[in-house]
C-alpha positions in Angstrom: 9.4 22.9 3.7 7.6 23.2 0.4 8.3 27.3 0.1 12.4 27.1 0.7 12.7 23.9 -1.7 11.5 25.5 -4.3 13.1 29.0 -3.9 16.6 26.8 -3.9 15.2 24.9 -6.6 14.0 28.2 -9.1 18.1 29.5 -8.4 19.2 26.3 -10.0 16.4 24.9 -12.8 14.7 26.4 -15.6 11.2 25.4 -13.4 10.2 23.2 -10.8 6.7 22.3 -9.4 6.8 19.6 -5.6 4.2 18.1 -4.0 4.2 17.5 -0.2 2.1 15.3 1.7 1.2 13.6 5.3 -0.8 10.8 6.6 -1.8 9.6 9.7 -3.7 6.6 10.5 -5.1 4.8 12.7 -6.6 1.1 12.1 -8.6 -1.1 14.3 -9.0 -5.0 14.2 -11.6 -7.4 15.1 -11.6 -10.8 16.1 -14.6 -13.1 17.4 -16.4 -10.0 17.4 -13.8 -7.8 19.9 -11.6 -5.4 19.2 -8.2 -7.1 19.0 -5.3 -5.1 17.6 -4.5 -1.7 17.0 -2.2 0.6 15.2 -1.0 3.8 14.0 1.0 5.1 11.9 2.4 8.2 10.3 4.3 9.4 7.2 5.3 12.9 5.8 7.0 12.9 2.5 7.9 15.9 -0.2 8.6 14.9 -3.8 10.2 17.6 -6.3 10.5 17.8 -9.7 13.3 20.0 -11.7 13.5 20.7 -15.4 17.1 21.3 -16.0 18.7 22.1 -20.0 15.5 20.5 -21.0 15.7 17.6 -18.7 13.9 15.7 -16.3 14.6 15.2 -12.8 12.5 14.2 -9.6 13.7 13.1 -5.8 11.4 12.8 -2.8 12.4 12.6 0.8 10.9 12.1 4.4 13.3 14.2 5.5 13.0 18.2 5.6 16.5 18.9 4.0 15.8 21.0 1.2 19.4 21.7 -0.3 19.8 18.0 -0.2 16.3 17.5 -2.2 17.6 19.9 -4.6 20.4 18.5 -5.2 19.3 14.8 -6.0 16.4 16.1 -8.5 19.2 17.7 -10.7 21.3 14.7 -10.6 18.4 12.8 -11.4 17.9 15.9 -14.3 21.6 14.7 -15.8 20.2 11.2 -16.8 16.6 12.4 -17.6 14.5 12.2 -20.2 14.0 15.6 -22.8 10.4 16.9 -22.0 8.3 19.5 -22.3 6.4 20.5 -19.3 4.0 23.4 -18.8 3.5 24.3 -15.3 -0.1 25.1 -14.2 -0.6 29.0 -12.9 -2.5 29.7 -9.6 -6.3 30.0 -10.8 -9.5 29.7 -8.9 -10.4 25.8 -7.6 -13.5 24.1 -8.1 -15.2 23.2 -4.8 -15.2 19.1 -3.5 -15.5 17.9 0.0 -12.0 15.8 1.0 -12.6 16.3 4.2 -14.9 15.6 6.9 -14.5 16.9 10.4 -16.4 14.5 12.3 -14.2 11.8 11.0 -11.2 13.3 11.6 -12.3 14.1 15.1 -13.6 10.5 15.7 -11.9 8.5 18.7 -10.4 4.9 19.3 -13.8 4.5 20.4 -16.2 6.1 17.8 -14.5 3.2 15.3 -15.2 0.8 17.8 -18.7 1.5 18.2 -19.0 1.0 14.2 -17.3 -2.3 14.5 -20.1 -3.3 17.1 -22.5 -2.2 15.2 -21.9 -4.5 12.3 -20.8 -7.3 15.1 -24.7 -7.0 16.6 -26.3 -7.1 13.5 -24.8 -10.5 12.2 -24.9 -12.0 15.6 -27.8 -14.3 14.8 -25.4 -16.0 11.9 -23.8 -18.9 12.6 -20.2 -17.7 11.3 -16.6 -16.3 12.3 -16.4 -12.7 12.0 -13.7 -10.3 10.9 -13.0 -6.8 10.8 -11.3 -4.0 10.6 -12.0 -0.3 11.1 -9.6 1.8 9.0 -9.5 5.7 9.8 -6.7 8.4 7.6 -5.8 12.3 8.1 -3.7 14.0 6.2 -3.2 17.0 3.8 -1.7 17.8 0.5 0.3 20.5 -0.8 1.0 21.1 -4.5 2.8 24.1 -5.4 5.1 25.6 -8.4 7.9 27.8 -9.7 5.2 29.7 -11.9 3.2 30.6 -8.5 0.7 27.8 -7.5 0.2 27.0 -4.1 -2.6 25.0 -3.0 -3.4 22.8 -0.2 -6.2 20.6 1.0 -7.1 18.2 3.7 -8.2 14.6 3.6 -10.3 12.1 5.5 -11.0 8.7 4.8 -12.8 6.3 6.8 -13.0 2.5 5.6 -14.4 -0.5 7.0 -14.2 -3.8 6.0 -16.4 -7.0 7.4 -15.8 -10.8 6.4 -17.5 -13.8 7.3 -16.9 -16.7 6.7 -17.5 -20.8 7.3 -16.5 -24.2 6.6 -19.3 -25.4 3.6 -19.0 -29.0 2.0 -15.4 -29.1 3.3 -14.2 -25.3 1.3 -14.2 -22.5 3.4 -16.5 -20.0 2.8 -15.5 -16.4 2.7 -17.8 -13.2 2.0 -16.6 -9.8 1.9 -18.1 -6.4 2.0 -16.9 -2.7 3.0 -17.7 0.8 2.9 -15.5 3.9 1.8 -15.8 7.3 2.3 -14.3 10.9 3.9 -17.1 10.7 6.6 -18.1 7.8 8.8 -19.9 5.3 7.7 -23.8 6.0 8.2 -26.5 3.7 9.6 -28.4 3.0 6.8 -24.7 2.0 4.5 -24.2 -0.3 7.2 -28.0 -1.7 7.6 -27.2 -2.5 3.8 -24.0 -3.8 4.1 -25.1 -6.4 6.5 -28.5 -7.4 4.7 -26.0 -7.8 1.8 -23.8 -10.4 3.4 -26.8 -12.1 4.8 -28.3 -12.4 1.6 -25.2 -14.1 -0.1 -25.0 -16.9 3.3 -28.4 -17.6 2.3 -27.6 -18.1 -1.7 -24.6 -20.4 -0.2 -26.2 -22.7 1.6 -26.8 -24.6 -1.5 -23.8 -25.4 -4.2 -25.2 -25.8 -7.7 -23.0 -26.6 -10.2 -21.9 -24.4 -13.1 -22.8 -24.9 -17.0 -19.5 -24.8 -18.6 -18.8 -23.1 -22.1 -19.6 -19.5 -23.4 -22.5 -17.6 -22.0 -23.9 -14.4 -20.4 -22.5 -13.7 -17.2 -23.4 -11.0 -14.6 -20.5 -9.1 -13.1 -21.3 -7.6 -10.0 -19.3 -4.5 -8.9 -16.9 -6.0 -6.7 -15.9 -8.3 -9.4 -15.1 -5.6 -12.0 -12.5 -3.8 -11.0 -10.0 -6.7 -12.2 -11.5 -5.9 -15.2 -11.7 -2.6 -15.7 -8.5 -2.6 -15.1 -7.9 -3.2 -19.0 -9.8 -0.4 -19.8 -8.2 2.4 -17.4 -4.8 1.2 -18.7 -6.0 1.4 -22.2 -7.0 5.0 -21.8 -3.9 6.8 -20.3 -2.3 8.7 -22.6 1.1 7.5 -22.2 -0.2 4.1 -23.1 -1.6 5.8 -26.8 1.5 8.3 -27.0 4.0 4.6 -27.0 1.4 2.9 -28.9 0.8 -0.3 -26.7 -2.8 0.6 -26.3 -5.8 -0.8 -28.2 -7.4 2.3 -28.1 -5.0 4.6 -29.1 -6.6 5.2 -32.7 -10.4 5.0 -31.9 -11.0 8.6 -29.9 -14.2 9.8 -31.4 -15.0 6.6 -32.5 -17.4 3.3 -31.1 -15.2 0.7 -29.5 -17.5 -0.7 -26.7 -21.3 -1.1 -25.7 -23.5 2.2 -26.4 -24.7 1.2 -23.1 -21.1 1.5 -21.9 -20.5 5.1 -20.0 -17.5 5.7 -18.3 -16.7 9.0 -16.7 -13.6 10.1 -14.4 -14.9 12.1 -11.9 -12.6 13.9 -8.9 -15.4 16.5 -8.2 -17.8 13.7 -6.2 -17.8 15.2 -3.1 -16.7 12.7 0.0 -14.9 10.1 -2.1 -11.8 8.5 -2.2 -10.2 9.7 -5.3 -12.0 13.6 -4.8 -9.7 16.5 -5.5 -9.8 19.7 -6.0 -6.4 19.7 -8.3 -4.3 16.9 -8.9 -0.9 16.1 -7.6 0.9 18.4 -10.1 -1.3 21.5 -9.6 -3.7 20.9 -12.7 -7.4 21.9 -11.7 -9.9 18.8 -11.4 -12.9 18.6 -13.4 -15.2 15.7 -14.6 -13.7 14.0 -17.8 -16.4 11.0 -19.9 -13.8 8.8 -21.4 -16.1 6.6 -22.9 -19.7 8.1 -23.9 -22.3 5.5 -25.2 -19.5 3.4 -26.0 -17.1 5.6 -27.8 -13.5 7.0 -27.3 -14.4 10.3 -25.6 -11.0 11.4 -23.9 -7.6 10.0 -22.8 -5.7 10.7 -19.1 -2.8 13.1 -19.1 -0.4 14.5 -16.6 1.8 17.5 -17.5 4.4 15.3 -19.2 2.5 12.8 -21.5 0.2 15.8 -22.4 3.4 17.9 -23.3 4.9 15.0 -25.9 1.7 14.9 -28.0 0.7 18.5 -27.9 -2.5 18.1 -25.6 -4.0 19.8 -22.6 -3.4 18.0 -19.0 -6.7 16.3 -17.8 -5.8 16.5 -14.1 -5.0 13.5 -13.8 -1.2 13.5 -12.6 -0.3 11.6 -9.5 2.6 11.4 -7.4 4.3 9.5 -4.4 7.6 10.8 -2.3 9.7 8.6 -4.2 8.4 8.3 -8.2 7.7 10.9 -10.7 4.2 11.8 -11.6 2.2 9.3 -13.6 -1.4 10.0 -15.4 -3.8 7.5 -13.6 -7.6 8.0 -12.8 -9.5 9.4 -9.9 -13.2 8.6 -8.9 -13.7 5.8 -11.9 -17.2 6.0 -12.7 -19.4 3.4 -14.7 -22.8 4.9 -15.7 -26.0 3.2 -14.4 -28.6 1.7 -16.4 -32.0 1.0 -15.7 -32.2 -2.5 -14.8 -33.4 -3.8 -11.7 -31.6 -6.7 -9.8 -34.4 -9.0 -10.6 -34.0 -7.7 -14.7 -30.5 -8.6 -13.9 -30.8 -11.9 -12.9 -33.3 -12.1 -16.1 -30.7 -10.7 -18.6 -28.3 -13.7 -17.5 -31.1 -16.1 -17.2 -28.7 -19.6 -17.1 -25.5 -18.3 -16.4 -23.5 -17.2 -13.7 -23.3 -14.1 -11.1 -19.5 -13.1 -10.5 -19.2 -11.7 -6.8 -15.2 -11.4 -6.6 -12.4 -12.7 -9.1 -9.2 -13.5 -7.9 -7.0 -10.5 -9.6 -3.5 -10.5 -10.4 -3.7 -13.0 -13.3 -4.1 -11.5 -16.6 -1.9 -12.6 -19.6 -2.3 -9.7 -21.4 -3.9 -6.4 -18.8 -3.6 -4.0 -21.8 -4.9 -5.5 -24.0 -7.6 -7.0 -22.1 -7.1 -11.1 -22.4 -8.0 -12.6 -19.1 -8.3 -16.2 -17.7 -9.3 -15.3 -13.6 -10.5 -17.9 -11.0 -13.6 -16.7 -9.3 -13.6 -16.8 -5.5 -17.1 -16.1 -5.3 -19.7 -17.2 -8.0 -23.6 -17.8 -7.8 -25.3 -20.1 -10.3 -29.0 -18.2 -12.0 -31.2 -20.5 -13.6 -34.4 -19.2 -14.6 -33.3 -15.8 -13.6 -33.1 -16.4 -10.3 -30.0 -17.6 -8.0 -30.2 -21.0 -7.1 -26.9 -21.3 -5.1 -23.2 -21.5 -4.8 -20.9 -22.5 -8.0 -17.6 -23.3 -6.3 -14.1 -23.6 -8.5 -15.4 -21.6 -11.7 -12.8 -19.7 -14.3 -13.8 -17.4 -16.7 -12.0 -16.0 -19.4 -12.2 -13.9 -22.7 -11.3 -10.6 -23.7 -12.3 -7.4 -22.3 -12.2 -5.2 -25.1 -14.8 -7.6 -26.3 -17.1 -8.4 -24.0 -17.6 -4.8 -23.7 -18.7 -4.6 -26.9 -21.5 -6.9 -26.4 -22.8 -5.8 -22.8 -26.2 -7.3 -22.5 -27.8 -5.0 -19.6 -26.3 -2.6 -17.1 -27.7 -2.4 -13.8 -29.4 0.6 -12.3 -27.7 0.6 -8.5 -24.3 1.9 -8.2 -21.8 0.5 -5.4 -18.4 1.7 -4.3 -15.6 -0.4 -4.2 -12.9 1.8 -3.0 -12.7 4.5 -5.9 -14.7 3.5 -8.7 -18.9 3.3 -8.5 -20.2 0.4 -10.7 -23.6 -1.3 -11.1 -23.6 -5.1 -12.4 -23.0 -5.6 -15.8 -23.9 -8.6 -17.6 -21.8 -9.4 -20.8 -22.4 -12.4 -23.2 -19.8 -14.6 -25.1 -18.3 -15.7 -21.2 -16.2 -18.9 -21.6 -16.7 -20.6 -18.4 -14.1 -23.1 -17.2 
């Protein structure tokens, strides 16, 4: 209903730009190695935004009643803020796979077969499996008052294993997963398994932690929680209100020259890939943080009109909230080091596999005190076993400012690629 919205809408507002999009998806569970449960689901939503005497205004609905969507967004205008927005004009679009017809295709039983797959490989373990094959279609629309009108369609495929067993009486729990527009392929998941047998061997040992400050390794799937700080720090909403430690060090060092950290929707097949963003702004590759200093900030159309900057891309909406600036493909550079330079770099320390997130005193400004819920004990550069009820704490800001070595694999944890990072000045608790 995207075209009569916003006809009704241009009779009544100074400009308008709406975004509609669907979803459908289907999920599979596993239990004790069988398929156990599964689901689908659908949803089908339009947002609008009005700018009306120089105000604000946004409504979304599931329902295709444009008069009524209309309607709400200039209410919503009455009690909005003043803002200046510039609305993006049609232009060519870079290229970026979003979609992959083989997944989109796939059957109830193309996703079991992957789930068996996985299930045969860790047979030989003695451990309780679980897991769940994840499988989304869908398709956006962005278009605008000034004449954009784009479109593009989306698959996603996710799996997710986790085994796990009773060890010293603790339950042990290990996690990996895959991520992409296109099933998983064989080799991903000959990789994913030889990873979690890798970390049931480390286990089968406890060893316990050295407390105190030191040099830990963080491997990807423990950094999100942590680079969490960092993506906050950079929107430009957060600089434009002044809450963010960054907001005065653009063009200057504030991290790690080994510290790279690039936003990039053009990576064909991942999550966060776009060709434009959800208010019509082309995508293109954006370093925010190059060799450790302030390259860019995120903007949507909004936060980019109240300081007199260009829009990044990097404006996303759901049905029911107005656009926000927030990242896309998150992208930490690799180094050079090997695992086993890794493991030397933290030499009597700790490995973090996964942090327990949610935690944070401070998430801005990048204090942090989270438990790990899965940590290995290095001595000698080498992993010597399980280190069981570990918290570690310190600043972010500041550890990444002293980043001893970056590692030279990349791995994708839902939208953001990451090698293992090891920092020093740790406090272990």
């Amino acid at each position: 209903m995207i075209a009569p919205l916003l006809e009704r809408a241009a009779r009544r507002a100074t400009l308008a730009d709406a975004i509609e999009q669907s979803d459908e998806t289907t999920l599979l569970e596993f239990a004790g190695g069988r398929p156990v449960r599964a689901s689908a689901s659908y949803s089908h939503g339009t947002a609008l935004r009005v700018v009306a005497e120089g105000k604000v205004g946004n409504a979304g609905s599931a329902v295709e009643d444009p008069d009524d969507l209309v309607s709400r967004a200039l209410a919503s205008a009455q009690l909005g803020e003043v803002a200046t927005i510039t609305l993006p004009h049609p232009a060519p679009l870079p290229t970026v796979v979003t979609h992959m017809p083989r997944a989109a295709s796939a059957s109830l039983g193309d996703l079991t077969d992957l789930g068996h797959l996985v299930r045969d490989r860790l047979g030989g373990e003695r451990v309780e499996l679980g897991l769940s094959v994840e499988r989304s279609v869908g398709m956006v629309r962005v278009a605008n008052t000034a004449g954009l009108d784009a479109a593009y369609d989306v698959s996603l495929v996710s799996l997710t294993a986790e085994v796990s067993r009773m060890q010293e009486g603790r339950r042990l729990v290990v996690r990996a997963g895959l991520c992409g527009a296109d099933l998983p392929a064989l080799r991903d998941l000959e990789l994913l398994v030889a990873m979690l047998r890798q970390r049931l061997g480390w286990a089968e040992r406890e060893a316990e932690a050295k407390l105190g400050r030191q040099r830990v390794g963080f491997l990807p799937t423990a950094l999100p929680p942590l680079l969490l700080s960092v993506e906050q720090a950079l929107l430009g909403k957060a600089a434009l209100h002044g809450g963010s430690p960054l907001a005065r060090k653009r063009g200057t060092r504030a991290y790690s020259e080994q510290l790279t950290l690039v936003d990039d929707p053009l990576l064909d097949g991942r999550p966060g890939s776009r060709p434009l963003d959800d208010e019509g702004t082309a995508s293109r590759r954006l370093p925010l943080v190059q060799a450790g200093e302030v390259a860019a900030f995120l903007y949507d159309l909004e936060t980019a009109g109240r300081v007199g900057a260009m829009p990044t891309g990097h404006g996303r909406r759901t049905t029911f909230g107005k656009p926000q600036p927030a990242c896309s493909n998150l992208v930490v550079e690799p180094g050079t080091a090997t695992w086993d330079e890794v493991l030397g770099a933290v030499g009597d320390g700790l490995i973090i596999e996964l942090l327990r997130p949610g935690t944070q005193t401070n998430v801005m400004g990048g204090t942090f005190a989270l438990p790990a819920m899965l940590a290995w004990r290095v001595q000698g550069g080498a992993v010597t076993g399980l280190a069981p009820e570990v918290t570690v704490a310190g600043n972010v800001h500041d550890l990444l400012s002293r980043v001893v070595t970056v590692g030279a694999d990349l791995t994708w944890v839902g939208s953001r690629a990451m090698p293992p990072l090891v920092l020093d000045g740790v406090s272990v608790f």
